[in-house]
C-alpha positions as CSV (number, residue, x, y, z in Angstrom):
1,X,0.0,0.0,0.0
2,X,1.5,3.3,-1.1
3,X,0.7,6.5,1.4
4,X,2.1,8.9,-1.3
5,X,4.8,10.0,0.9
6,X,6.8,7.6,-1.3
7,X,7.4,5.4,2.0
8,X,6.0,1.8,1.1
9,X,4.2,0.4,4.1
10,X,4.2,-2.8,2.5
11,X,5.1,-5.6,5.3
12,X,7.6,-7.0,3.0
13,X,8.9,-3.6,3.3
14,X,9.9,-3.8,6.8
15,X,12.1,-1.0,7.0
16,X,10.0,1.2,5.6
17,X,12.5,3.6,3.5
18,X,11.8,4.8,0.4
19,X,12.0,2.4,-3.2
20,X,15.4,2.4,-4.7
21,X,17.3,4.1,-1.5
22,X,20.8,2.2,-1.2
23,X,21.9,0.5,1.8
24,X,24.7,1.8,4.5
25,X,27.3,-0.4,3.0
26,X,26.4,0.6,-0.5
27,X,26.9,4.2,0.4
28,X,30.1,3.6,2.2
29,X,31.8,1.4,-0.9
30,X,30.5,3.9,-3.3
31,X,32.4,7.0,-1.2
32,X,35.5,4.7,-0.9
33,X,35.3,4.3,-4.9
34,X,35.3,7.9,-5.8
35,X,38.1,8.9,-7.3
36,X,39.6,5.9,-8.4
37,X,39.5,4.2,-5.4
38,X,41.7,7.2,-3.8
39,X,40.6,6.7,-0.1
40,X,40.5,3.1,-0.1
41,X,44.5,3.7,-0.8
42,X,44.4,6.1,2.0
43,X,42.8,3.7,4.3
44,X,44.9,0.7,3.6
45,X,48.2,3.3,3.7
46,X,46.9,4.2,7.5
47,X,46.3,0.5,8.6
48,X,49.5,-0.5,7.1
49,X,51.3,2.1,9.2
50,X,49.5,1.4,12.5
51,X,50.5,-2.7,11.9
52,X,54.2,-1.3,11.7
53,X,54.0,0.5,14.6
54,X,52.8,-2.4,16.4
55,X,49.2,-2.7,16.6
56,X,47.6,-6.3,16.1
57,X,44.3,-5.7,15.0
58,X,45.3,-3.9,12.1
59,X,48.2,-6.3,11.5
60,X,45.4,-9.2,11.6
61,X,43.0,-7.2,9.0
62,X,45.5,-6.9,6.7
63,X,46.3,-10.5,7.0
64,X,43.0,-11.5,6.7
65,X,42.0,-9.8,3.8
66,X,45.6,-10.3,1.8
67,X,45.3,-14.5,3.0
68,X,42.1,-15.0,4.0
69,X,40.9,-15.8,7.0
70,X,42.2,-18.9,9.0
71,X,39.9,-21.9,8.8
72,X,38.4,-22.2,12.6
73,X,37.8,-25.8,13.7
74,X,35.3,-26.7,16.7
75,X,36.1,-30.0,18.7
76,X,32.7,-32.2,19.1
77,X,32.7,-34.7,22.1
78,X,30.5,-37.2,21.7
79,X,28.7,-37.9,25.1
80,X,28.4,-41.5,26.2
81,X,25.4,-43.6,25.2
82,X,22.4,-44.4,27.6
83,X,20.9,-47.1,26.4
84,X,17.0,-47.2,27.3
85,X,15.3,-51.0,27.7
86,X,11.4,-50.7,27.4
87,X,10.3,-53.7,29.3
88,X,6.4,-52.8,28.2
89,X,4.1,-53.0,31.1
90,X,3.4,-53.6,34.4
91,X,2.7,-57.2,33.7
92,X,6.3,-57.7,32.8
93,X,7.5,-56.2,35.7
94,X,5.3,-58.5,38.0
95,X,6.0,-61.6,36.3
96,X,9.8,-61.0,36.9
97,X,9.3,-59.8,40.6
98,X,7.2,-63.1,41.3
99,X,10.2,-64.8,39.6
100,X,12.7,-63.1,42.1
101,X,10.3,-64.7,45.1
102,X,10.2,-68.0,43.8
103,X,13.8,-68.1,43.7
104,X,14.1,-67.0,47.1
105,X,12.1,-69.5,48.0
């Protein structure tokens, strides 16, 4: 449903901003783009300076994006097995308690 505000207030819509706006990280790569990419060299130019001077994180970030990131593993224990015996019914368990008195008879 259209309100004419151009705000869609469609529930597939959830956000409720207007047809065709671009998203955050849209905007953002399409700032970092302008000029050729010209601040995308100024921002790898400052990360690579802090991992010089010592700082991990950026020294990580660079690693990650030149390499990739490491492949994480998770260890899985397996827990032990209970293993559950359905005897059926009542019935069963009489006939094996007057078994137990006959043989301690």
């Amino acid at each position: 449903m259209n309100t004419g505000n151009g705000l869609d207030k469609n529930p597939q819509n959830r956000r409720n901003k207007p047809k065709g706006a671009l998203n955050w990280s849209t905007r953002i790569r399409m700032y970092l783009e302008e000029n050729e990419g010209a601040k995308w060299k100024q921002i790898i130019e400052a990360v690579t300076a802090k991992a010089l001077d010592g700082d991990v994180r950026a020294a990580e970030w660079l690693a990650d994006r030149t390499e990739g990131r490491p492949q994480q593993t998770i260890e899985m224990h397996q827990a032990p097995t209970i293993e559950i015996i359905d005897y059926g019914s009542n019935e069963y368990l009489q006939a094996q308690s007057a078994n137990d008195e006959e043989g301690s008879n």
